[in-house]
Steps between C-alpha positions, in 0.01 A plus 500: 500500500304297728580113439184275424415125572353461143658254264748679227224419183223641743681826563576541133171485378356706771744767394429476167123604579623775726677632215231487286287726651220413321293093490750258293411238232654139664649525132698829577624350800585161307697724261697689745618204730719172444220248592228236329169589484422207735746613761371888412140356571613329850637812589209706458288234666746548849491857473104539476479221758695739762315765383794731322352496167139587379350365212311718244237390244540143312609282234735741256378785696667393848766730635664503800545789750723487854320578839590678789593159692774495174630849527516502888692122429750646266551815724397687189312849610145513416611838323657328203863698530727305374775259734825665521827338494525405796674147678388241293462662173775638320832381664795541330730188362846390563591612193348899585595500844859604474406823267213574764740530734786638346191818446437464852854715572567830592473694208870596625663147408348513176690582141332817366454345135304701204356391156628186347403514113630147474188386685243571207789483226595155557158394543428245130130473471380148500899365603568686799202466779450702794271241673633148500353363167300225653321696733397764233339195277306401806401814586396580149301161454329593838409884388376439145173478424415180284259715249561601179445875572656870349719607787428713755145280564660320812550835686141696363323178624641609857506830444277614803712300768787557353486875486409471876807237571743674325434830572479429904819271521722745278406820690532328835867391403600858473303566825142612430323481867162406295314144582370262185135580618604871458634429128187297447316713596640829333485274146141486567451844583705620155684838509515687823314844515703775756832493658708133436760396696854335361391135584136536345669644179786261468223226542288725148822505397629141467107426387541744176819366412401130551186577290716661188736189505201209489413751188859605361684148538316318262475737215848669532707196686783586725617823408716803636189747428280251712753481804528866503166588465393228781798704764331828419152321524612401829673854672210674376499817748774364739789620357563908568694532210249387180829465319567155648188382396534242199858606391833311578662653781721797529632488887666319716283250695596332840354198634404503855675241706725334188893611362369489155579770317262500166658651162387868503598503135177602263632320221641196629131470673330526190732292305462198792126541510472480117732206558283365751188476292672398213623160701179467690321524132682199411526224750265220431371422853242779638617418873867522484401829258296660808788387709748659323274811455412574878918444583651703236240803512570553892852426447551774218230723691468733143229713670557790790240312689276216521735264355395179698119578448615522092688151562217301674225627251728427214551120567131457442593577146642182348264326709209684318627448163472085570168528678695401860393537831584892601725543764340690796824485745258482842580276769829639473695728847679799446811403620450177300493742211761740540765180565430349173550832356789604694675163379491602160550896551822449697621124376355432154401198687117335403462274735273632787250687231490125312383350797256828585424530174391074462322578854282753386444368154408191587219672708337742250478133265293354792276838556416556143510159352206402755337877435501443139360131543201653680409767279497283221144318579207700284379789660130367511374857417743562196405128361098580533523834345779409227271588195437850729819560612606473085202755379622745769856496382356596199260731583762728652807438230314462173197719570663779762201454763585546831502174713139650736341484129639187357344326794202619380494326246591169592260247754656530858357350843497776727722330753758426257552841350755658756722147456482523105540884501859436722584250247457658210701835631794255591458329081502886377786609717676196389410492148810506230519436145628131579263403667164679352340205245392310787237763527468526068655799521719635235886601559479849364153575635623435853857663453259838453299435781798456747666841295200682618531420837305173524202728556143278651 
């Protein structure tokens, strides 16, 4: 990554907006970085001075966006992919190094070794720890969001990005050839029509299944059911035999370039996962949970296929359930990948995927924690047309109209009513029994709307 002559609190804060991807709120930024609001302020001053920050609107509506001059300054490409690992972001410490290159040998030198039960079995929910205890605090005080919320808000809040984020750097890790601006832009787009490709559908794949856990997670909690419904979510129409979809495994699996041997044993697998869940279920802190989660999942790999797509989707579980940043894993190499997983595949050993897993972590709570900042200033449109926006909910729940009628009935400006009409889809395709008085709607009422189909 090209090197830049910017001061280390400059650089930070420029990235921050970069990551964004939208205008920032000085308070998001405040939020997401160690400094005072006076040294915050100076900082902004030096930036718009040079001309690598723009300044939008006033008073509590200012917000901040980065200009060319910053991306070309940061070496960032004006396409908004993501920076890879590459020198001078994820390095690996003393402490890695000698598993990274003990992995680094012929596969020739190294002991063929297969499932070690011991692993999960002598794992003590909230005694033993995976990640060093410390840095799982930090993390989680970093992560969590500060409201008083029902869980799962955190991730629907960043829903949109996330499903774009998520989706991308998972299917890229197990080698889809398609760009961000391609996933992007296939979200957009919605389901395909005509012949799809592998990459295209593992992209609708990981999308569906990322979509059913923001909804499953926080009504049915970490689960079995969930886990195996999010694997057969996810090999949707990849696998030839539809056997191996959601169901533990009944073959032997190798793993390309490792002398793990997995357990090909159906019960042992189902026993371990069961196992799994049940630990997971009970340790206190949601980071060292998702840690645990994403390790012991590949490790056991209880599926015929897509076992590491299962793991990294799965971590965002505990997370959810706390209302923590989600995990996204971008920024992250392939190689940088498939070491920290080797390490624990052929050595039991944690201590690459802590410091990939802290790397990437600490990443996704910088993205979203400055995403969610900035879409938490009033939508001007939704705050003018509140008293609207209300007798539309209504119109369509409590008196079945469709949505082109209810607008009817209720005072518009012309120039308004495609915003308001977006809006109020997104409110009916989001509206739940928890969260329907806002708009004075009854529990039952709306639980027989959404049975019929949510129908507008």
């Amino acid at each position: 990554m090209p090197s830049t002559s910017l001061p280390p609190r400059h650089e930070a804060l420029l990235r921050l907006v970069l990551a964004a991807g939208a205008p920032v709120q000085p308070g998001a930024l405040e939020q997401a970085l160690p400094s005072s609001r006076p040294t915050l302020n100076r900082t902004l001053r030096d930036l718009l001075a040079s001309g690598l920050l723009e300044k939008l609107g006033d008073g509590r509506s200012t917000r901040y966006v980065a200009t060319d001059a910053a991306k070309a300054a940061l070496g960032a490409v004006v396409s908004a992919e993501p920076i890879t690992t590459g020198p001078g972001l994820l390095r690996w410490s003393p402490t890695a190094l000698p598993l990274v290159e003990s992995l680094r040998e012929p596969l020739g030198t190294r002991t063929p070794v297969g499932y070690d039960s011991s692993f999960v079995g002598n794992y003590i929910p909230n005694q033993s720890s995976l990640l060093p205890p410390q840095l799982a605090t930090d993390l989680f005080n970093a992560g969590r969001s500060r409201d008083q919320q029902p869980a799962g808000t955190y991730a629907r809040e960043v829903l949109e990005q996330l499903l774009i984020d998520l989706s991308w750097s998972s299917s890229r890790l197990e080698g889809n050839n398609k760009s961000l601006l391609d996933t992007q832009a296939l979200f957009e787009l919605g389901e395909q029509t005509g012949p799809i490709d592998e990459d295209t559908l593992m992209l609708l794949n990981h999308k569906s299944a990322i979509e059913f856990m923001v909804d499953a997670v926080p009504t049915e909690g970490i689960t079995v059911p969930v886990i195996v419904d999010l694997q057969a979510k996810l090999m949707r129409d990849l696998l030839r035999d539809a056997r191996d979809i959601g169901s533990i495994r009944r073959r032997v699996v190798n793993i390309d370039g490792s002398v793990y041997s997995p357990s090909n044993i159906p019960t042992l697998l189902e026993d371990t996962l069961t196992s799994i869940v049940d630990k997971v279920r009970h340790i206190r802190n949601p980071v060292e949970a998702a840690f645990f989660l994403w390790v012991q999942v590949a490790y056991l790999q209880p599926f015929s296929d897509g076992n590491k797509r299962t793991s990294r989707l799965s971590a965002n579980m505990p997370l959810m359930l706390y209302n923590c940043a989600p995990l996204s894993f971008l920024d992250v190499e392939r190689s940088d990948y498939a070491t920290a997983m080797l390490g624990v595949y052929e050595q039991r050993n944690v201590a690459a995927a802590v410091e990939l897993f802290e790397f990437i972590y600490r990443r996704s709570i910088q993205k979203y924690s400055v995403l969610r900042a900035s879409l938490a200033a009033p939508d001007p449109i939704r705050v003018r047309y509140r008293q609207a926006l209300n007798e539309l909910m209504q119109f369509v729940v409590f008196y079945g109209k469709t949505l082109e009628n209810a607008f009817s009935e209720v005072p518009v400006d012309a120039a308004d009513r495609a915003t308001l009409r977006a809006i109020a889809n997104t409110e009916l395709d989001h509206l739940e029994q928890y969260n329907c008085a806002r708009y004075n709607l009854a529990r039952g009422m709306t639980q027989r709307w959404i049975d019929a189909g949510r129908p507008r």
